[in-house]
C-alpha positions in Angstrom: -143.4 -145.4 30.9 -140.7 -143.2 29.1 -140.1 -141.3 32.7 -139.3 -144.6 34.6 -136.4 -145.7 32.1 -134.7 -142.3 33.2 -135.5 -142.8 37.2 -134.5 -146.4 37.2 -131.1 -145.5 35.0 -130.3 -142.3 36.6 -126.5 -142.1 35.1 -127.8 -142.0 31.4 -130.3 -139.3 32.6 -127.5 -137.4 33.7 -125.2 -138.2 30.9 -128.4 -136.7 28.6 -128.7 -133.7 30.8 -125.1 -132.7 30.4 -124.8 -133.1 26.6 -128.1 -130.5 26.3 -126.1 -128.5 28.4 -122.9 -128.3 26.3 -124.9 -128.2 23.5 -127.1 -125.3 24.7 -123.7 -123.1 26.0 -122.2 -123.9 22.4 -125.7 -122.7 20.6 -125.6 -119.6 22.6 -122.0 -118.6 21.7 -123.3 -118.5 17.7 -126.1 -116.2 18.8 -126.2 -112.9 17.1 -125.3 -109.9 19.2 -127.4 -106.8 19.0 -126.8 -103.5 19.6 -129.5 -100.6 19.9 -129.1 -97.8 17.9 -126.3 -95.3 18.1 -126.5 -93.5 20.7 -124.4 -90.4 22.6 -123.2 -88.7 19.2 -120.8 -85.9 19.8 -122.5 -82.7 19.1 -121.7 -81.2 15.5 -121.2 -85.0 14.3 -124.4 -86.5 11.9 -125.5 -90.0 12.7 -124.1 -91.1 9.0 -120.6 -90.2 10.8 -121.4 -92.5 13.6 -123.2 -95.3 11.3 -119.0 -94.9 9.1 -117.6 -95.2 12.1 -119.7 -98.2 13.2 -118.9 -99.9 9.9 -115.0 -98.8 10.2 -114.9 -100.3 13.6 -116.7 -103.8 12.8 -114.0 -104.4 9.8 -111.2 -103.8 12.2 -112.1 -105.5 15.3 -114.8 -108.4 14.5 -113.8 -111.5 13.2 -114.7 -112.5 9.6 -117.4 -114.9 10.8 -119.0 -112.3 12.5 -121.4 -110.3 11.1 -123.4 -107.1 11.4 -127.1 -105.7 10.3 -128.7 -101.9 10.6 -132.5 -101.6 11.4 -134.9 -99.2 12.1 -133.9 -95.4 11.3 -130.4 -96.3 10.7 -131.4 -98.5 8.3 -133.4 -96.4 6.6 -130.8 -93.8 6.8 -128.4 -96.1 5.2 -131.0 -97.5 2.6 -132.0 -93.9 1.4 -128.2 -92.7 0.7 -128.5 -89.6 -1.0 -131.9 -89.8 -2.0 -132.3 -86.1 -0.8 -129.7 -84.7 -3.3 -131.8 -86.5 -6.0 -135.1 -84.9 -5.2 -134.1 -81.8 -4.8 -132.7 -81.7 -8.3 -136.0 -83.4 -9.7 -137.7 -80.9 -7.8 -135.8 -77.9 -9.4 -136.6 -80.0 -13.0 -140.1 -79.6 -12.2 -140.1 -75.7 -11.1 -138.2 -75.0 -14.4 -140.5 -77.3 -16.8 -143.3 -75.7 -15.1 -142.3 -72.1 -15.4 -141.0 -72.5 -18.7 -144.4 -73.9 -19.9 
């Protein structure tokens, strides 16, 4: 019953079909972009460079609506900061405490 109001009033059929389409090509222009990992790192450069650089880049070039995420490693990379600095000098606290005990 629905199908038969489109096939015997084919204009408003098509007049639906083109406003899904514009609305479609306008959804998919606000679709996030992703980009997979950082890849081809010059040699003697650490991935921390290359995530600055990434994040140097994005506030010159991309517009302020337009935003941009880390995941996986870098991420985690990011997240951790210098967590390795920190345990190292707990570490150290714990070598002294326990050969001072």
């Amino acid at each position: 019953m629905f199908s038969l109001f489109f096939i015997k009033r084919p204009v408003v059929a098509m007049v639906i079909s083109i406003f899904i389409i514009i609305v479609g090509l306008i959804s998919l222009k606000m679709l996030p972009i992703a980009v997979n990992g950082v890849h081809n790192i010059k040699e003697g450069c650490s991935s921390a460079d290359a995530i600055t650089a990434i994040e140097e880049l994005a506030k010159q070039y991309l517009p302020k609506d337009i935003g941009y995420a880390f995941s996986g490693i870098s991420l985690q990379e990011k997240e951790a900061g210098n967590a390795a600095l920190y345990i190292f000098m707990l570490s150290l606290l714990m070598v002294y405490l326990f050969l001072s005990a």
